[in-house]
GUPAMAR-657484 format. One record per residue (C-alpha): x, y, z; residue in one letter. Coordinates in steps of 0.5 Angstrom, whole numbers, plus 2048, in hexadecimal, padded with zeros to 3 digits. Layout:
N
XYZa ...
***
This chain:
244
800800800x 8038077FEx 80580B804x 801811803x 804818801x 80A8157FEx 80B8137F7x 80980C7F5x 80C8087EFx 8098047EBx 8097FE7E8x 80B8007E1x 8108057E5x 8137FE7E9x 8147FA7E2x 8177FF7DFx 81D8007E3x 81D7F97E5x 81C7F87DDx 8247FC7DCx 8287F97E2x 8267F27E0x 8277F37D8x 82D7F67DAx 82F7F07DEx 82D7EA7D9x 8327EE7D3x 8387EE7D8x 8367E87D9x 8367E67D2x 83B7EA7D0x 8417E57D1x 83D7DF7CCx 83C7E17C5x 8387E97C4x 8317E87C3x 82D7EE7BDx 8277EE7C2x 8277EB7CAx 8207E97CBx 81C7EB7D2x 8157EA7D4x 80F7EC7D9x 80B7E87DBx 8047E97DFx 7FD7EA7DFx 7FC7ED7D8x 7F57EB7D9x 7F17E87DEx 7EF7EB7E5x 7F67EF7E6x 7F77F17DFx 7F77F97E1x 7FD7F77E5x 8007F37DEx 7FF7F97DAx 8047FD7DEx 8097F77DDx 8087F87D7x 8087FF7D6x 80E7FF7DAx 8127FA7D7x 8107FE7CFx 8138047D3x 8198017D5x 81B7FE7D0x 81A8037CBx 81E8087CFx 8238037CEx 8248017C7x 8238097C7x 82980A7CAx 82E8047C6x 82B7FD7CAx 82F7FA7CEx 8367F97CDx 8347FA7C6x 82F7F57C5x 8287F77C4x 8227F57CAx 81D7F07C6x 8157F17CBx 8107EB7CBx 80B7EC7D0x 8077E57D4x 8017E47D6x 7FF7E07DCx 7F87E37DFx 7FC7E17E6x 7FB7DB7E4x 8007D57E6x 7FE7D07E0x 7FF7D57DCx 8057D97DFx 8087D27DDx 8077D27D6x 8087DA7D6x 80F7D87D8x 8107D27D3x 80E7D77CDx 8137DC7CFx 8187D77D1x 8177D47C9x 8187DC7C6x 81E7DC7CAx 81D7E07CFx 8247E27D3x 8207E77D8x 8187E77DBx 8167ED7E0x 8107E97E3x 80C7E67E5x 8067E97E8x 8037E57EEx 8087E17F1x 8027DB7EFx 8057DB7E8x 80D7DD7EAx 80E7D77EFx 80C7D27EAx 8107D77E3x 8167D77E7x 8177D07E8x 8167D07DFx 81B7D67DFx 8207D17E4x 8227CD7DFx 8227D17D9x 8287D67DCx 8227DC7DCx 8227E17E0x 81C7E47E5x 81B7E97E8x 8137EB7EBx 8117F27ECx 80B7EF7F1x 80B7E97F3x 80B7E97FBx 80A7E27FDx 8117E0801x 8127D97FDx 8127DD7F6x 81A7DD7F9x 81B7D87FDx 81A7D47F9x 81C7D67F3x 8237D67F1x 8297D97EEx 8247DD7E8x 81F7E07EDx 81E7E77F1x 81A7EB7F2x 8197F37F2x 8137F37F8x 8127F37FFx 8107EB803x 80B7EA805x 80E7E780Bx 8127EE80Cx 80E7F380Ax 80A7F5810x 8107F5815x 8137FA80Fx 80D7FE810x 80D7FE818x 815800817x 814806812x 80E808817x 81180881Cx 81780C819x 812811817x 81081381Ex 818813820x 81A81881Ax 81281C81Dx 81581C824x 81D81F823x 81982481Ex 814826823x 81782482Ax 81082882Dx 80D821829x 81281D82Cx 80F81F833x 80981E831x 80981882Ex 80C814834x 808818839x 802815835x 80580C835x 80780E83Dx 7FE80F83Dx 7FC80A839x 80180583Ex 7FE807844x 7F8808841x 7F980183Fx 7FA7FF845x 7F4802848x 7F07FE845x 7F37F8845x 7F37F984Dx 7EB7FB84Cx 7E97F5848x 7EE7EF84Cx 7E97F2851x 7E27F184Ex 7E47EA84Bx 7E57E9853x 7DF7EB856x 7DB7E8850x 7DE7E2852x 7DD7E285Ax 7D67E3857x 7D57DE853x 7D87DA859x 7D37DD85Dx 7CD7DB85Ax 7CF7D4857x 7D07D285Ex 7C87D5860x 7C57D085Bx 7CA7CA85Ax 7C67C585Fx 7CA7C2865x 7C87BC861x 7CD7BE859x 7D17BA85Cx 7D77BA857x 7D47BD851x 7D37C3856x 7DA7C3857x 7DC7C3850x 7D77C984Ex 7D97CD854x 7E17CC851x 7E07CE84Bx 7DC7D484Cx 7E27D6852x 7E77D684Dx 7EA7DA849x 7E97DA841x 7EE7DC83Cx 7ED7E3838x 
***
């Protein structure tokens, strides 16, 4: 979710600059073999489908990409070639995505979108030497389980909210030495709500207790001397105390 008041990236914004950095990675990578007129390079995503405005800023974002640099000579002077995968967030689909780009020659592919279509892609991509990189998929497997060819350039999901605590709380920090008046305030205010707090957790503790000695009470006026033990069992489990 975009923090508000601060200029947000987009997804055609992220593909595009990861678009350069990895086109610039796969020529050097390439550089020490034969040259090659034309490096091959994909993005693949929901080009349809439920998530389909996200795959057209992909797409809109790689076009860009790659026209930018063509424009300026290619890449170790080699001219980047776009093709474009459709997966509808699919996994089947994301599978036979990847296989058609790996058969056009693909060195390169900046997606896939959901993590349900990269997890499944990148092991096609594994074994082919092709490199991927996703701008979206926050699912922790998407790496852990993938190899050499597989990054990321998104947050995941199992560190995206204690990242969003850490800047939280280092925004109040920066307010608080801006403001030292702040500063005041704001422990001024947690030492409140702790004894306040405390207040009522003392004020609960003791009606808990007196709702208790009273349903101690009024079980002991209408069990007969007679309840024997379940009588016993009735008065215990109305005595003790209950988690919550």
């Amino acid at each position: 979710m975009p923090v508000t008041g601060r200029p947000t990236c987009t997804e055609g914004d992220l593909l595009r600059r990861t678009v350069i950095a990895a086109a610039s990675a796969v020529a050097l990578a390439l550089g020490s073999g034969a040259a090659e007129a034309q490096i091959r390079i994909a993005a693949a995503g929901p080009m349809t489908g439920q998530y389909a405005a996200f795959g057209a800023q992909m797409k809109a974002g790689a076009e860009m990409a790659v026209a930018d640099i063509n424009a300026a000579g290619g890449v170790l002077g080699q001219q980047l070639v776009l093709e474009i995968g459709d997966d509808a967030c699919d996994p089947r689909q994301a599978v036979s995505v990847a296989n058609q780009l790996v058969g056009r020659g693909v060195r390169f592919v900046a997606g896939h979108f959901c993590s349900g279509s990269s997890i499944p892609a990148s092991k096609v991509y594994a074994e082919e030497g092709v490199l991927q990189i996703s701008p979206a998929s926050t699912n922790p497997r998407y790496t852990d389980e993938g190899s050499w060819n597989t990054f990321r350039v998104c947050g995941r999901d199992d560190q995206q909210g204690c990242d969003r605590r850490a800047v939280h709380r280092a925004q109040l920090r920066r307010q608080a030495r801006r403001d030292p008046a702040r500063q005041l305030g704001l422990r001024q205010r947690a030492r409140r709500r702790d004894e306040e707090g405390d207040e009522r957790g003392r004020a609960a503790g003791g009606a808990l207790s007196r709702l208790r000695r009273g349903r101690a009470r009024l079980l002991r006026h209408r069990l007969p001397p007679a309840a024997g033990e379940r009588g016993c069992r009735l008065l215990s489990a109305a005595t003790t105390p209950r988690p919550g």
